[in-house]
N, C-alpha and C positions, 0 to 999 in steps of 0.2 A: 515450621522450623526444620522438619525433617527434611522439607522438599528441596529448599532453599539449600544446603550445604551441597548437594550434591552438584546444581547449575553449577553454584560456583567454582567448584572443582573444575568441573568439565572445561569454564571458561577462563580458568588458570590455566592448565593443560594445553589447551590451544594458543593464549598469547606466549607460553613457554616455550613449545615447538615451534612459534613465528620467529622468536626469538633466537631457539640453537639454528632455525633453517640460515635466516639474515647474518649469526657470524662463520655460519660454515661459508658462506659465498663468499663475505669479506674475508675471510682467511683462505679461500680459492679451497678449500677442502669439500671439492667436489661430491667425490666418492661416502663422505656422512653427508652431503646434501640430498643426495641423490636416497640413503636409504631412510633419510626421511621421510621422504616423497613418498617413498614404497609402502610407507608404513601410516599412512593415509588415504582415504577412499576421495573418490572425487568431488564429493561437497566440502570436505577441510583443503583438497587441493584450490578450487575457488574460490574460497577466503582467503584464503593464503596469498593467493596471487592478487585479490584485490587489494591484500595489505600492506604490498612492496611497491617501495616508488619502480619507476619505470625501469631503471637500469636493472637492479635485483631479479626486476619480474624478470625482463626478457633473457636472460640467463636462467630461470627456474621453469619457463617455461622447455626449452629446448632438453631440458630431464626429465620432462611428464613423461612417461611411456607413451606410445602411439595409440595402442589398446585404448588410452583412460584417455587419451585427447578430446573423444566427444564427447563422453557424459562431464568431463570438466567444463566443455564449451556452454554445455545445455545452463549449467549451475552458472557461470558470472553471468554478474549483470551486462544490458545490450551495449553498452560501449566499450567492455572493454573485450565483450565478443568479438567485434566489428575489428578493433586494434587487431587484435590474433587472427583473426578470420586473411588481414588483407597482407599478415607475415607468411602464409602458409602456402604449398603449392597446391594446383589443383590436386594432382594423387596425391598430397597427405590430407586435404579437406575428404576424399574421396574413401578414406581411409579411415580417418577418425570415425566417419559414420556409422561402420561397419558394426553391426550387434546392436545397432541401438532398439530402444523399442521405438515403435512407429508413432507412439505421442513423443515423446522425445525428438524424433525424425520431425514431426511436424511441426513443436517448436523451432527446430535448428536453420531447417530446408533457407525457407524465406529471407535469412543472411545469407546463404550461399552466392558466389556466383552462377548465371546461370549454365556455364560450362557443366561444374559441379553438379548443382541439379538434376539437370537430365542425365548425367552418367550415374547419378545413383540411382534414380528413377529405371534407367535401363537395367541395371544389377537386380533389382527385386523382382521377384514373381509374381504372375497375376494378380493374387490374393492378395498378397503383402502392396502391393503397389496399388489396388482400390480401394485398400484402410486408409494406405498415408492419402489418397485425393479426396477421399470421404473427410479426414480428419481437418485438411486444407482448406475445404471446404467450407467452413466456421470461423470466424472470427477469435483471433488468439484469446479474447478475457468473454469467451461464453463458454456454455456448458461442452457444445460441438468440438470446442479448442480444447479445453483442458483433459477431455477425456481419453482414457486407453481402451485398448482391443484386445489384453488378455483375458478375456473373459469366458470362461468356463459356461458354456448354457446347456441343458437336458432339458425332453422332454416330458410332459406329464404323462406318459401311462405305462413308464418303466418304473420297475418296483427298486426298493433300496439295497435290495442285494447286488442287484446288477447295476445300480450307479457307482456305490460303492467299489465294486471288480473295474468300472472304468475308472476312477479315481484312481485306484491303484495302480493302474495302468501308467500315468503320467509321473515321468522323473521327479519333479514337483511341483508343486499350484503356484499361480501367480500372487505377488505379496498382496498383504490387505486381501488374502480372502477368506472374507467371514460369510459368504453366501453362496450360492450357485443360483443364475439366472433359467427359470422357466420359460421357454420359446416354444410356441407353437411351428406345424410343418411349414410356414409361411418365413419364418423368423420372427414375429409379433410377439412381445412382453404378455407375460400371463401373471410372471408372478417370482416369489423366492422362495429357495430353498435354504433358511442357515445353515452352518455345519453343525450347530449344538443338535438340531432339529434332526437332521440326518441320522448322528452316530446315536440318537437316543429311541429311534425308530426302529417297531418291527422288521425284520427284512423283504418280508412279505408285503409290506405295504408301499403303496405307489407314489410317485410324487404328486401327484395329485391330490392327494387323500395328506398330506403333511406340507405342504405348500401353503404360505401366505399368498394371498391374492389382495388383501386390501393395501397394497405398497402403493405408492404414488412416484411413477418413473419420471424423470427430472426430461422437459424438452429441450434440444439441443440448442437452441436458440434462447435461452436464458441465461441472464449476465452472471457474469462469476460472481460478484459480491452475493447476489442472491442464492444463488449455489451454495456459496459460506454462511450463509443462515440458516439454511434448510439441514446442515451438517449440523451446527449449535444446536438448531433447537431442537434436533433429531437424534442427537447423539450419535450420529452414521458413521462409521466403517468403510462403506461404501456405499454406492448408488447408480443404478442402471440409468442409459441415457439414452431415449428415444427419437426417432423422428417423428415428422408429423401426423404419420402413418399408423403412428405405435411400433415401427418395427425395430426391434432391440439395435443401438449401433456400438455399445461398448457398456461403460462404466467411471464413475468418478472416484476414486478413494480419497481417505484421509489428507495423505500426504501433501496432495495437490490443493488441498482445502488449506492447510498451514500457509503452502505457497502465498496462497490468493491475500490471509487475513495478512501475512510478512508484509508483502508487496502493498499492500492498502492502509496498511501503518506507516508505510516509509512512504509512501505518496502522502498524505494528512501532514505528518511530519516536514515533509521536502516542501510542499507545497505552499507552504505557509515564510519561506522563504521566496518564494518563484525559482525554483528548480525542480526538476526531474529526479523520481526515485532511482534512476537506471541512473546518476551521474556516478560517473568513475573518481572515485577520491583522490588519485592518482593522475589525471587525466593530463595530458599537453595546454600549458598555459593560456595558448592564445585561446582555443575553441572551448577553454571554460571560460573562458573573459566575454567572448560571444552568448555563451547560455544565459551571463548571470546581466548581460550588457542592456537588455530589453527594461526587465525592471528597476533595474538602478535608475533610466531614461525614466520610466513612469514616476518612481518617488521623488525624482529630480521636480517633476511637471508639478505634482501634487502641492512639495514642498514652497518652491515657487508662488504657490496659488495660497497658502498658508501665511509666506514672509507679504505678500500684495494685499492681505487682507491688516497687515501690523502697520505695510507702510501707510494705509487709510487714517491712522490716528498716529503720525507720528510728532504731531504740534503736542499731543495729548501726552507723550512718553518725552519727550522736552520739560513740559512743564511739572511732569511729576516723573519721577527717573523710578520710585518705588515700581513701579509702574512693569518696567523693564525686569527687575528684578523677581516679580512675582507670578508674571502671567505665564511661563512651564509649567508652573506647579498644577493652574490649572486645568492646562490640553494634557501632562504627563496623567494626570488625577481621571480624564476622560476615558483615555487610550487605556489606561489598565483596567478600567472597567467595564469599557465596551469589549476589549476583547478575553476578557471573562465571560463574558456573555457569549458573545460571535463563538468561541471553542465550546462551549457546550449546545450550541443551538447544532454547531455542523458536526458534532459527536452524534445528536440524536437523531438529525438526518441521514447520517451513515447506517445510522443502527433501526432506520426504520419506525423511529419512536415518534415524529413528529408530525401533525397531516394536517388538514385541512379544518379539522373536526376541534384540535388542541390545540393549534397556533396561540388563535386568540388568548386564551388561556397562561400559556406561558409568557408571551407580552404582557401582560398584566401583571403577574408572578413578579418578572424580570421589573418592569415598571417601580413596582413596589417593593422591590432590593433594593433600586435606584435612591428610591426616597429614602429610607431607611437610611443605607449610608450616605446621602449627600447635607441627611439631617446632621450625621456623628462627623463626619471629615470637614462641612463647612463649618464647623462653631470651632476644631480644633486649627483648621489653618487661622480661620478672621481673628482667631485668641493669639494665635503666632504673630501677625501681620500686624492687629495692634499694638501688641509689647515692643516688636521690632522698630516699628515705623511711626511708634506715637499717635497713629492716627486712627482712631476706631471708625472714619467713612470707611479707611480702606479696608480696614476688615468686611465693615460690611459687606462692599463692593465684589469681595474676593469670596466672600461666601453665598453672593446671589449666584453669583459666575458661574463658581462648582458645582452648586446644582442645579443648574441649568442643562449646565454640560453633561453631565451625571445622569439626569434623566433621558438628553439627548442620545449620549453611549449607548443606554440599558435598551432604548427603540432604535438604534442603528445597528447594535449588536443582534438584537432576534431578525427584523424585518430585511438585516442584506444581505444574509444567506438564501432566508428564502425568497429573496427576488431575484436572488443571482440563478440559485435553482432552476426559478420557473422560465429566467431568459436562454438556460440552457449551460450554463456557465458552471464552471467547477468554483463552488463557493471558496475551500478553503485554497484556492490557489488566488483569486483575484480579491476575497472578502478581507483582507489584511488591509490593503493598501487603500479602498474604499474607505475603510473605516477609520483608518487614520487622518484620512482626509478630512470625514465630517469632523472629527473628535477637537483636532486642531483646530480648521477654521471656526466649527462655534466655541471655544473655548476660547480664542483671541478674540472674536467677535466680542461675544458677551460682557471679559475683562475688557476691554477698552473701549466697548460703545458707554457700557455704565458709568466706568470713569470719567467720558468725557461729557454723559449727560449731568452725573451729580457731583463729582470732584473737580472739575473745571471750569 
């Protein structure tokens, strides 16, 4: 209860200021639009602008400050980077970049053109300019991409007094630091130092002598989703991030872990329509009509192959029109319960809970939901269908149907994720439309083969 009033405050707060920003534009009262804007950091300023139709934006964008133009760039999503990216000139692209950090930079770079590029590439110095090609280096959703280089490292055989005198030394520490990295003269990960560990430490004593050594450094070639477990089930702050070498090449914090679990919600979510998390809500008509144009064409095929399998018995739905009238209830009655099924079979394959060893087990599980309900749902529709229709074959008929179907769903539902899986395929982006497919066609199948073996 406690926790809960505050979100929503915050998430009043925000649609409210969408709100005063959207009638300050329509009322052209620039100057309180403009100290709106001020009075937001650049993750509100990218929601923001992802929440205004296109005209609003592009008027709100030309108030952002220059300063805050990259780290806004960094925060929307890729489309509607790309939209701003291809308003801007090369020096104010050249511009925006200026201050950013070098995982940010390595985020950004790869929309730039490549004009752009190389002249920011030319502006950094050595150091700085073999982080961002290190970081480049990596694929954006592995451990390689998501990581930063403010990373604070000492060595083990300086005492805590004199790490300490260097810490004080620095203006101030980079966010999310709850550790300092141990590197041998080589650069090689040895180990950590937290800060609780530090300030509770004799002076006198070394880092070596108060260092963890049993950390396990994350390799930079490990996919982000796995990165976001190791953070759950570690409770991490942060995490050092090695090559294959061991030798230390930055760090992963928190923050970037919210990033990854956001971003893999709204993919799970999107995908189960067939779209893209990165689509812009806002986007130019015609090229959302292209995104969404692929799978409409697929349910199109599907459906097709659904009504081809109805028009196989249509002497059968002539002669008994109940017929017509009944058989939704049975592919609708599939469909919600295979994909009952299918959403938690690819929850547990997200989540790492399903393998080889439990499959089977859960099929059986799921199998035996099946039964269960297709026992309690067929005796209430056949009860419906006889009252309705006077005719207790038809109930029968409409109760063998359902669980048929019923049991069909619960084995479509576990087994086409995981086949989708093992052909490579992102389950919850293709497992929808799969599954609706079977659910339909044996659900007409079954209601009108029956019919027409024992009612006609």
């Amino acid at each position: 209860m406690g926790t809960g009033m505050p979100e929503s405050s915050t998430e009043q707060n925000i649609v409210t200021e969408q709100q005063a920003f959207s009638e300050a534009l329509r009322a052209h009262a620039f100057g309180k639009a403009l100290q709106l804007l001020h009075d937001m950091n650049s993750a509100e300023v990218a929601h923001l602008l992802e929440s205004l139709p296109a005209d609003e934006r592009d008027l709100a964008w030309d108030l952002v400050r220059t300063k805050l133009e990259g780290d806004v760039l960094v925060h929307v999503n890729d489309n509607l980077r790309a939209q701003l990216i291809r308003k801007m000139e090369p020096h104010e692209l050249v511009a925006a970049t200026s201050g950013l950090e070098t995982d940010d930079l390595a985020d950004l770079l790869p929309d730039m053109p490549d004009e752009v590029f190389n002249k920011v590439l030319l502006s950094m110095d050595e150091q700085n300019r073999l982080r961002l090609e290190s970081a480049l280096s990596y694929p954006e959703d592995s451990a390689g991409g998501l990581m930063n280089m403010d990373t604070i490292t000492v060595r083990a055989d300086i005492t805590v007094d004199v790490l300490l005198r260097y810490l004080r030394r620095h203006k101030e520490l980079p966010e999310h630091t709850d550790t300092l990295m141990v590197v041998d003269r080589e650069g090689r990960f040895m180990g950590i130092v937290p800060l609780t560990t530090l300030l509770t430490s004799p002076p006198s004593a070394t880092v070596d002598e108060i260092m963890q050594r049993d950390v396990e450094a994350i390799p930079a070639e490990m996919p982000a989703h796995e990165v976001a477990k190791l953070f759950e089930l570690h409770d991490l702050v942060s995490a050092p991030v090695v090559d294959d070498k061991g030798m230390l090449l930055g760090r992963i914090t928190v923050d970037d872990v919210v990033d990854i679990i956001r971003d893999e919600g709204e993919h799970s979510l999107m995908s189960m329509a067939g779209l893209h998390e990165e689509e812009d809500l806002f986007a130019p008509v015609i090229p959302s009509a292209k995104r969404r144009a692929l799978w409409l064409g697929i349910n199109l095929l599907t459906a097709f192959l659904a009504s081809w399998v109805i028009g196989l018995f249509d002497t059968t739905i002539q002669k008994l029109v109940a017929l017509a009238v009944l058989m939704p209830i049975v592919a609708s009655m599939g469909g919600i319960a295979g994909s009952q099924t299918m959403t938690l079979v690819i929850r547990g394959l997200a989540l790492d809970q399903i393998s080889d060893h439990n499959a089977r087990k859960l099929l059986l599980k799921e199998i035996a939901v099946g039964i269960f309900n297709s026992m309690v749902w067929a005796l209430v529709v056949a009860a419906i269908a006889w009252l309705w229709f006077d005719n207790p074959g038809l109930g029968a008929i409409i109760a063998a149907a359902m669980t048929i179907n019923l049991l069909v769903a619960a084995l479509a539902g576990v087994t086409i994720p995981l086949l989708l899986r093992k052909l490579g395929a992102d389950p919850a982006l293709a497992g929808g439309v799969v599954l609706t497919t079977v659910t339909d066609v044996i659900g007409f199948l079954s209601f009108l083969g029956l019919a027409t073996l024992f009612l006609i």
